[in-house]
N, C-alpha and C positions, 0 to 999 in steps of 0.2 A: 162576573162578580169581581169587587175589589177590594181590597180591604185599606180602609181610610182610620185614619186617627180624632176624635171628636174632639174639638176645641174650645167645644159652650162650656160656660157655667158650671151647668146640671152634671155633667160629666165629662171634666177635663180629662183629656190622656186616655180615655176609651177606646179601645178598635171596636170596630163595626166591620161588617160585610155592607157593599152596596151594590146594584146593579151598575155597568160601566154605561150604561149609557144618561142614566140619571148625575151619578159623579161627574161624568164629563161637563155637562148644562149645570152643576150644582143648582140640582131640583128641589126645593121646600117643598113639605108637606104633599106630597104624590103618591101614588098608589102605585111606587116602585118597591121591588125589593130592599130592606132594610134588616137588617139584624144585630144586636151585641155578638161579637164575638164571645165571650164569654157563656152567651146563651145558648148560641149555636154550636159551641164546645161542650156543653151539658147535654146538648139535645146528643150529639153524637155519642157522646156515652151513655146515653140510655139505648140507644139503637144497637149498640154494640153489645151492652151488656142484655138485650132482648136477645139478641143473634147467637151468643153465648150458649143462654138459658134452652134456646131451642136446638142448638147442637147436640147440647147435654141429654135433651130430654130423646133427641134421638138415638144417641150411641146406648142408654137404656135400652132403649128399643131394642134394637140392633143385638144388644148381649142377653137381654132376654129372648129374642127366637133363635139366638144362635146355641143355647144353652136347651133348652127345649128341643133341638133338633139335634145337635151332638151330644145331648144329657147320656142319652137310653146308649149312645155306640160306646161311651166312657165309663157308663156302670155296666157294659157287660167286659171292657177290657179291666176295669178296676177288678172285676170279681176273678177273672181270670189270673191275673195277678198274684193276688192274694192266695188265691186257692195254691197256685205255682211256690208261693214262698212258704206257706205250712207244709205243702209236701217236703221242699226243702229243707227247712226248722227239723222236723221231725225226722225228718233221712239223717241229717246230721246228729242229732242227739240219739239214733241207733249207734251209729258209728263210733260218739263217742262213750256209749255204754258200755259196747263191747270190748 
């Protein structure tokens, strides 16, 4: 592939993509590769932004089994916790009653 400048008409000052071996022969109308630049820079941000979207959709994934699998080990260390800090709480408001 090359990328050429169009000089017609229809679209002065255009880049294109071409195949080099077509550019070389400067081939009309063949069933070579051809593209606007411009298009094929659209095209690659949609593919990009596909590529994205499916990333995303897997790191969901990803945090929802890893949340369902660490859920249950966090709510028994959260209750531990808690329970730990009202024994606390309340030790301390003996102490300072007395």
């Amino acid at each position: 592939m090359t990328e050429l400048i169009s000089k017609s008409n229809q679209n002065p000052y255009r880049r294109y993509y071409r195949c080099c071996y077509a550019a070389q022969r400067k081939l009309e109308n063949d069933n070579h590769i051809f593209k606007w630049f411009d298009e094929a820079f659209t095209d690659e941000i949609r593919q990009l932004d596909y590529q994205v979207r499916m990333l995303e959709e897997e790191e969901v994934q990803v945090l929802k089994a890893t949340i369902r699998s660490e859920g249950p080990k966090l709510t028994s260390v959260g209750r531990l916790i808690l329970g730990l800090s009202v024994v606390v709480v309340v030790g301390f408001g003996f102490l300072m009653y007395k």
